[in-house]
N, C-alpha and C positions, 0 to 999 in steps of 0.2 A: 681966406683960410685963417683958421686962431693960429695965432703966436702960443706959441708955447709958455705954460705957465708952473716953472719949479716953485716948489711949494717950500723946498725945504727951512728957509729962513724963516715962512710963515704958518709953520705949525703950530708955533707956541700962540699965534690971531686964531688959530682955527681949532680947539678944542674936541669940537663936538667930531671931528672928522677923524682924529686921534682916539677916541672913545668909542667911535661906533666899529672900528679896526680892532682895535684893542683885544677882545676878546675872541677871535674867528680864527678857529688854526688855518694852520699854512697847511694845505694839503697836495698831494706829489699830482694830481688825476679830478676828473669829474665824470661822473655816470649821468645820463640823464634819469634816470632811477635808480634809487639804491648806489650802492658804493662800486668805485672800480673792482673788476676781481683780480687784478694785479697789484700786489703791496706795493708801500713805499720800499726804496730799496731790490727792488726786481733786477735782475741781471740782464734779461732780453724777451722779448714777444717768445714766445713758445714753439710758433711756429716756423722760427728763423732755424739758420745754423751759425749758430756764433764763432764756430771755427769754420767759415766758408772762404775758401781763397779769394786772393781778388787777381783782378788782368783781366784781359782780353776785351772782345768787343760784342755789343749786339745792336746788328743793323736792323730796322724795321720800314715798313714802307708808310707814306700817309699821300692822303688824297688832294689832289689839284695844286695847289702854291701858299704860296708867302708871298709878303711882303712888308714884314715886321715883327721885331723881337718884342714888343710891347703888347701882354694879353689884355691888358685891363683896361684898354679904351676899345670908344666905338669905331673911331676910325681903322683902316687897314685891317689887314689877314693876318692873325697871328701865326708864328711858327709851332710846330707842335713841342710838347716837351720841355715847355720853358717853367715849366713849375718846379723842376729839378733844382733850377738854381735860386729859389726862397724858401726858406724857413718859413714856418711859421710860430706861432704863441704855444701850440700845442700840435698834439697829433693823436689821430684815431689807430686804435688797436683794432682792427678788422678782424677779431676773433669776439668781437661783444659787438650787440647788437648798435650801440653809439656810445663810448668811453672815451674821452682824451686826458693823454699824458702828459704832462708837462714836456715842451722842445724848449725855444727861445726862455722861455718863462720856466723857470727851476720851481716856483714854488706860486702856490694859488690860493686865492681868500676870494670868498662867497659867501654875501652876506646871507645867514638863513631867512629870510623876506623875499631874497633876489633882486634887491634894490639895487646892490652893487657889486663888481666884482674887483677884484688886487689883482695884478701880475707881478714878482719880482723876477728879474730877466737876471738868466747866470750871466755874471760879471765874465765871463769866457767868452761870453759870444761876442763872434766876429765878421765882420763882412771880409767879402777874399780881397780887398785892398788893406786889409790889416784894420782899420775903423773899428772902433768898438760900437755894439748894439745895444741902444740908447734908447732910453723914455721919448724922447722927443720923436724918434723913429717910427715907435708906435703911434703917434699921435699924428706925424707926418702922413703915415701909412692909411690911417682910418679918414683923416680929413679927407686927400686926393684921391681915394677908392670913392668915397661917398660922393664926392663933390665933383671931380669930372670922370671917373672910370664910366664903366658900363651901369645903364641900370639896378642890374643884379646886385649892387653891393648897397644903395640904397635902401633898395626893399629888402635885402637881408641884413642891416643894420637899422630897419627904422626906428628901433623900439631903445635905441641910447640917446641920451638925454647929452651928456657930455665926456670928455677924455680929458685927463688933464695928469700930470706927474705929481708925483708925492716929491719922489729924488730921483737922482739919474737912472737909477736901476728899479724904479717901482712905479707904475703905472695904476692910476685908478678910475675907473669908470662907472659912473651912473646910468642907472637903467630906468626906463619908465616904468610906470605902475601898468604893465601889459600881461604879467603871469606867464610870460612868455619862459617856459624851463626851458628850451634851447638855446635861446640868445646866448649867452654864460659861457659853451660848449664851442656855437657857432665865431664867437668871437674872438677862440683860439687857433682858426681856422683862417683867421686874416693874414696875406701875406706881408712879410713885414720889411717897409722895402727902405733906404740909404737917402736919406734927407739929403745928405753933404751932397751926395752924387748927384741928385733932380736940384739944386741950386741952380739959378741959371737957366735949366734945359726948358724944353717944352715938351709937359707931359703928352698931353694933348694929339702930339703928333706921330704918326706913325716913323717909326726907326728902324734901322739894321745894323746898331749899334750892340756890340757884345756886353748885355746890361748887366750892371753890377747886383750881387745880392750874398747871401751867405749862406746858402745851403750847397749840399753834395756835390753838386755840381757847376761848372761853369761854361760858358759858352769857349768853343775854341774854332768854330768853324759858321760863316756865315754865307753860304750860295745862294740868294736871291729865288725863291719859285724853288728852287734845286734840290737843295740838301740844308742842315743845318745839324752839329754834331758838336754832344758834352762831352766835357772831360772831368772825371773823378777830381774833386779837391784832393790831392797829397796831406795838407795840412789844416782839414776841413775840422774847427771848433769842434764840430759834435759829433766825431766819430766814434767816442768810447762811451757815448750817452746810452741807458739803457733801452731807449726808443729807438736805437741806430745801431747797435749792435748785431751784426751780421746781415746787414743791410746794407744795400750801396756800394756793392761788391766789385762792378763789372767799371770796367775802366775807361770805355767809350759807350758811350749813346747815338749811336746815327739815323736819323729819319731821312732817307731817298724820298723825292715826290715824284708819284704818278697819276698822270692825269686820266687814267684807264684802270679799272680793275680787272681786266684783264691780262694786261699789260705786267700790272703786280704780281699778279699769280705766277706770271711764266718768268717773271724775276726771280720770283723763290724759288719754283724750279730747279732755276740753271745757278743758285745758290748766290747769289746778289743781297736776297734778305735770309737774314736769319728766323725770322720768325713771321706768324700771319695768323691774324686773328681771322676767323672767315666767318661770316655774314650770311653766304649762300649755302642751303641748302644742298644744291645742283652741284656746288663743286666740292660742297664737303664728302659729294655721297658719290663723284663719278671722275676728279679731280687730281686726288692724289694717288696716282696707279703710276708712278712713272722712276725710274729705275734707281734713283738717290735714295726716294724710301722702300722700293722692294729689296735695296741692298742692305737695310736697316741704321740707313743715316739721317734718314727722319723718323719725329714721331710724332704721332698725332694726339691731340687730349682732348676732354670733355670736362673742363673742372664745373664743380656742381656751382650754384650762384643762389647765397643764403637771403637777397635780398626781396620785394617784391618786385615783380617784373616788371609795372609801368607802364604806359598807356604809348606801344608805336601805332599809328593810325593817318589815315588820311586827312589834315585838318581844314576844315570847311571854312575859309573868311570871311566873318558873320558883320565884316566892311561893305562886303559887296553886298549889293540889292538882293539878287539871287539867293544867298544865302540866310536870308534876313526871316525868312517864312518858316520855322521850326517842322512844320507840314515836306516840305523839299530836303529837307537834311533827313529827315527819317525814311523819304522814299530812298535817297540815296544810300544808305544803311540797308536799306532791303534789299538793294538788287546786289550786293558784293557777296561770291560766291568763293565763300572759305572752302569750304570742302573739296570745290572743284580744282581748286589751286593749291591745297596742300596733296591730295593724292597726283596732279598728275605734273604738278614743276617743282613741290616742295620734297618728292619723295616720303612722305608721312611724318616729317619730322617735329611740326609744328603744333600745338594747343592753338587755338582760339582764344584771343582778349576779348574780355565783357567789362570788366572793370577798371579803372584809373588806381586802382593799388592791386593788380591781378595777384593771385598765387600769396596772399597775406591774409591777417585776419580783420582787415580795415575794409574787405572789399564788401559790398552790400550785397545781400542775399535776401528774398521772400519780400513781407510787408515790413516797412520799418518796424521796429522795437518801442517798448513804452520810453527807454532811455533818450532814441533817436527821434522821436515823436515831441519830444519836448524840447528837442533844438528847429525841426520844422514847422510846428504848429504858430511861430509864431509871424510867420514869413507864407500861410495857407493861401490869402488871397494873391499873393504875386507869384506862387508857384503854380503848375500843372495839377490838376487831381488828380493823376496820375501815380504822381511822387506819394500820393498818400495812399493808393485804392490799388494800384498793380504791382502783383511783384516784379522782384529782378531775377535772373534775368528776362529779359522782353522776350514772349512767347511772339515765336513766327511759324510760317507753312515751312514745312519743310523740304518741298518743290519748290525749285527757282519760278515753274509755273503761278502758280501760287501768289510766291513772293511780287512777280512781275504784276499781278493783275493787284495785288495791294498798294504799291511803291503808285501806280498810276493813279489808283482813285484818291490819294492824297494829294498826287501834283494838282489834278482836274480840282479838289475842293481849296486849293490855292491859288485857283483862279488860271490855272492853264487847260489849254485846249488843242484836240490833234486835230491840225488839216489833214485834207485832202492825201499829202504825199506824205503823210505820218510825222512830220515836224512837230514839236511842243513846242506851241507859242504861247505870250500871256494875251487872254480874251481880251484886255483891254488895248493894250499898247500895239500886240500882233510882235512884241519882239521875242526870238526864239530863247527856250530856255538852252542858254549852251556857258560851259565853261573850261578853262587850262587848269592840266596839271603840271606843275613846274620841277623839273627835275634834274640832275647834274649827273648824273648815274647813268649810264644807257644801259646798268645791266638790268633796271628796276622797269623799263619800259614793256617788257613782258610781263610782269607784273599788273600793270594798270590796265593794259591791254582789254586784257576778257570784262574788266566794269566799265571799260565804254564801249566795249560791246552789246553787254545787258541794258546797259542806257540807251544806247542806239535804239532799242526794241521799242524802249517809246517812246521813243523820237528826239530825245535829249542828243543834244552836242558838244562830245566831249573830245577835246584836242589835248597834247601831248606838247611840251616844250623842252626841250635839254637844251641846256646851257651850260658854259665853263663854272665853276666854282666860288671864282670871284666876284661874278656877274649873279651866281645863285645869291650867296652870301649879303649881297647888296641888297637885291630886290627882297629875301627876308626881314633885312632892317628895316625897310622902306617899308614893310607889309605890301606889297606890289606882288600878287599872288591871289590866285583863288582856291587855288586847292594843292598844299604840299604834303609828302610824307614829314610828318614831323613826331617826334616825342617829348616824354612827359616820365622822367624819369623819376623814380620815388626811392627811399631809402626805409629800414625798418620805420623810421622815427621822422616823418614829414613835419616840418616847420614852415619857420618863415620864407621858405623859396616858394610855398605855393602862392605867396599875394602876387607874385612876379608871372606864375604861370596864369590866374585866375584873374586878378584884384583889377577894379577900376582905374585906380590911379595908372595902370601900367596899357591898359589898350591901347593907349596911342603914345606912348615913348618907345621915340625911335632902340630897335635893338634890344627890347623886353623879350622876355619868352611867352606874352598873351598872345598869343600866335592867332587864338580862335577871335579876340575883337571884344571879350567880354567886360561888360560894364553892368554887373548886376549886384544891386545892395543885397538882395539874400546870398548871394555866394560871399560873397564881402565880409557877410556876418560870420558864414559856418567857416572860413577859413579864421578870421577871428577868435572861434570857439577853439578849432583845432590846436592853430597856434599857445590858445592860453591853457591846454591840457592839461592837470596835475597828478595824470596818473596816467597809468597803460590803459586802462579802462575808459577814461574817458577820452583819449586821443583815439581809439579805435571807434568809438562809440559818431565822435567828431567827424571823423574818415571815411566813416557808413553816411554819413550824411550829406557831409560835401560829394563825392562819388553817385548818390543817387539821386542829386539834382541836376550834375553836371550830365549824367547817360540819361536820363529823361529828356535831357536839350538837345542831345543829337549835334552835337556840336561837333563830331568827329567820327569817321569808317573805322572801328576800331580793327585791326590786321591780327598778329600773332605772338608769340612769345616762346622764348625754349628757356628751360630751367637751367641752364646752365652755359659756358662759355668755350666756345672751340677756338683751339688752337695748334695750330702745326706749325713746328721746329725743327730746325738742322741740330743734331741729335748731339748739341756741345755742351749744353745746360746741364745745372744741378739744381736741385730743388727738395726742400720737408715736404715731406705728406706727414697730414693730411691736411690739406693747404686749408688755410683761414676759413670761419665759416661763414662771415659776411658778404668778405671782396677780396678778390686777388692782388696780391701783391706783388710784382713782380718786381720789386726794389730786393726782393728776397732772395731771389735765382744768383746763381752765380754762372762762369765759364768754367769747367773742368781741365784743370791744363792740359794733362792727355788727350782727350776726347777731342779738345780744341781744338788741338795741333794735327789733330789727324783731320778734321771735317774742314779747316780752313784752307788745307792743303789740296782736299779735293775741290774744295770750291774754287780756288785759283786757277788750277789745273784743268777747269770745265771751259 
């Protein structure tokens, strides 16, 4: 790891680094287009209530266990919620499509080139062992993310050259010549964590140690698999910051684990959790009928969700042989029968995913564009002619009949063949085409169900595996899987975390997000283009492209999407409308003391 290197005695050697500073105002904010719409000198996010009381508690439930307070390695389960207790460089205003404000870092330099960026960190900040928040910190924090955390911080810092301190309180970093406009943004986004404290320790290792850092919160409770519950900082540095103002209201944080979601639900119920984001369909629409909320102490929401939806789907591991025939991925896309599963288990609730940027204006539509023609033309012979001759979305029968007699003559021109007893074996080998789905959810097994049903029909063999969470969690690091639910989350403004969901260098680092096994230089390149975007235009234009090479691979069952986010509550919350238009914030909510005291009472009481 670098040694930390202050600069300050040696500015007067270094001229040139004093001069290219020199002129660059210090600015409060960074848009990734255009300027924050938040001035310097702002009061509070808009959407907050800056006179929101504090106290009280909100419990929530999370799935399967723990077994360590440390998110940023591969090893161990981390606990949920641990991000409460770091700061970072900056923070996103969830009312703009991607803005960050100055947190840790009061003031910000960006060179116009993007070669480099300046942090200077408010001389306030504090870790909750009193420590003051140092250059070195930062430097700490980038080296051991990059160098032994997870994957993910690698491939979303690959494009920095080096970190180094100006002074104690200034930070400077070089960037590569990548054109990358997010880096800058994303780089305030690092959590920024207590050198003094990791002396000595082993990052490395998994922990149940109540880990030191300086944001809102801190750990005060640690149950193993259990529980695990924050406590508001009293004396937390950045509670009067205009990014924190009327935020970070509630006084306790508690996550209960269960290993059941069903189990969860009858928790909130009998009033155990305070709140429940739900997932299902079935229980959002047949669920809550039960006498806490017909007496109007729950309530139920739909807050809308401004981002695009993102790709949930069944993902095919193009490790395995099986999956390797682009021919068997499309039959398998043919036989999943949306319709039949949103009218008669989803209650009609659901949209159809086509796209890896659903519901945005990145996702591709028709024949590409002259703009989008000129990032694939040059990648024609390693592509499908497809990507250039069919539109999107893929025209199918609209009978599962249909579909069924399509999905087979591709297995059959992949070199599979039905005996006798309708088995899909391969002609040559005679081994049968069959594969597992791996899952940790028994409630999603009804789900999968009816596609290996329709597979059955031609003879495919598809099996079903649940496992506990720890054991799932593992075999996805491992890619020890053939076929999981997995997603592909996207943001208005997709950067650098696509090389991690796509990019070669990640197919086979353990605990990436390339989930699907992909090693392909044309995708390599169009996430390249994406990434070095200089305009809304052209990252959309980038987005259309990468997106219609990746659904021409069939690389994944693409499932569904609801435009917005359900939630049911024990009816003690306060909240602005109208809630942010990117992403919810629920650092925003506060406990209503009244309200509180009346629903805690029943809860107790149940």
């Amino acid at each position: 790891m670098r040694s930390i290197v202050l600069l300050t005695a040696a500015l007067a050697a270094t001229p040139a680094l004093a001069a290219d500073t020199a002129d660059v105002p210090t600015r409060h904010g960074l848009a990734l287009y255009g300027d924050p719409a938040l001035p310097a000198g702002f009061d509070h996010f808009p959407y907050v209530n800056p006179d929101a009381p504090t106290g009280g508690t909100l419990t929530r439930g999370a799935s399967g266990s723990f077994d360590s307070t440390n998110p940023f390695i591969i090893q161990g389960t981390p606990a949920s919620g641990l991000n409460a207790i770091y700061d970072t460089l900056m923070v996103a205003n969830p009312d703009e499509p991607f803005t960050m404000y100055g947190l840790l870092a009061e003031g910000i330099r960006l060179d116009p080139d993007r070669q480099w960026i300046e942090f200077d960190l408010d001389p306030d900040a504090r870790f909750h062992d009193g420590e003051p928040v140092t250059a070195e910190d930062v430097i700490f924090s980038f080296d051991t993310l990059t160098e032994l955390g997870q994957p993910f911080y690698a491939a979303y810092y690959a494009d920095v050259r080096d970190v180094r301190a100006v002074d104690e309180d200034t930070v400077h970093i070089d960037l590569a010549d990548s054109k990358s406009r997010e880096l800058p943004l994303i780089l305030g986004q690092m959590p920024i964590l207590p050198a003094h404290y990791w002396d000595g320790r082993d990052f490395e290792r998994p922990t149940r140690d109540a880990l030191l850092g300086s944001g809102p919160y801190r750990i005060a409770e640690v149950d193993p698999g259990r529980r695990i519950v924050y406590e508001r900082v009293d004396d937390y540095w950045g509670r009067d910051l205009a990014v924190n103002r009327g935020r970070h209201n509630i006084d306790r944080l508690v996550y209960d684990y269960y290993r059941d979601q069903t189990v969860a639900l009858e928790a909130f119920k009998a009033g155990n959790l305070d709140m429940r984001i739900e997932s299902s369909a079935r229980n959002w629409a047949t669920a809550y009928d039960f006498p806490a909320a017909d007496d109007g102490f729950v309530e139920r929401l739909e807050v809308p969700d401004g981002q695009p939806a993102g790709m949930q789907a069944y993902v095919m591991n193009t490790r395995r042989d099986v999956f390797q025939d682009v021919r068997v991925r499309e039959a398998m896309n043919l036989v999943f029968d949306f319709e039949w599963l949103n009218q008669n288990l989803f209650y009609g609730a659901y949209e159809r995913t086509h796209s890896y940027f659903e519901n945005s204006e990145m996702a591709a539509e028709g024949l590409p564009g002259e703009a989008e023609l000129a990032l694939l033309e040059p990648w024609r012979d390693a592509l499908p002619e497809r990507v250039f001759d069919e539109p999107l979305p893929v025209e199918r029968p609209d009978d599962m009949r249909g579909r069924l007699r399509e999905a087979l003559g591709l297995l059959h021109a992949a070199g599979y063949e039905n005996r006798e007893d309708g088995t899909l074996v391969n002609a040559e080998t005679g081994e049968p085409l069959a594969f597992e789905v791996l899952l940790y959810d028994t409630q999603f097994e009804r789900v999968v169900q009816p596609l290996l049903r329709n597979l059955a029909r031609l003879g495919v063999q598809g099996d079903i595996r649940i496992v506990d969470v720890n054991q799932y969690l593992n075999r996805l690091r491992r890619f020890d899987f053939d076929v999981v639910v997995g997603g592909f989350p996207q943001s208005a403004n997709p950067g650098n975390e696509q090389r991690e969901f796509w990019g070669s260098e990640y197919a086979d680092a353990p605990q990436s997000r390339n989930l699907i096994g992909l090693a392909d230089p044309a995708i390599d390149a169009l996430v390249d283009e994406l990434i070095a975007a200089d305009s809304r235009e052209a990252l959309d234009t980038a987005a259309r492209a990468l997106d219609r090479v990746l659904r021409w691979g069939f690389y994944v069952i693409p499932q569904w999407h609801l435009d917005s986010t359900r939630i049911a509550v024990w009816d003690k919350f306060g909240w602005k409308e109208p809630f942010p238009e990117y992403n919810l914030d629920l650092d925003a909510w506060w406990v209503d003391p009244e309200r509180g005291a009346e629903i805690e009472a029943r809860q107790r009481n149940r």
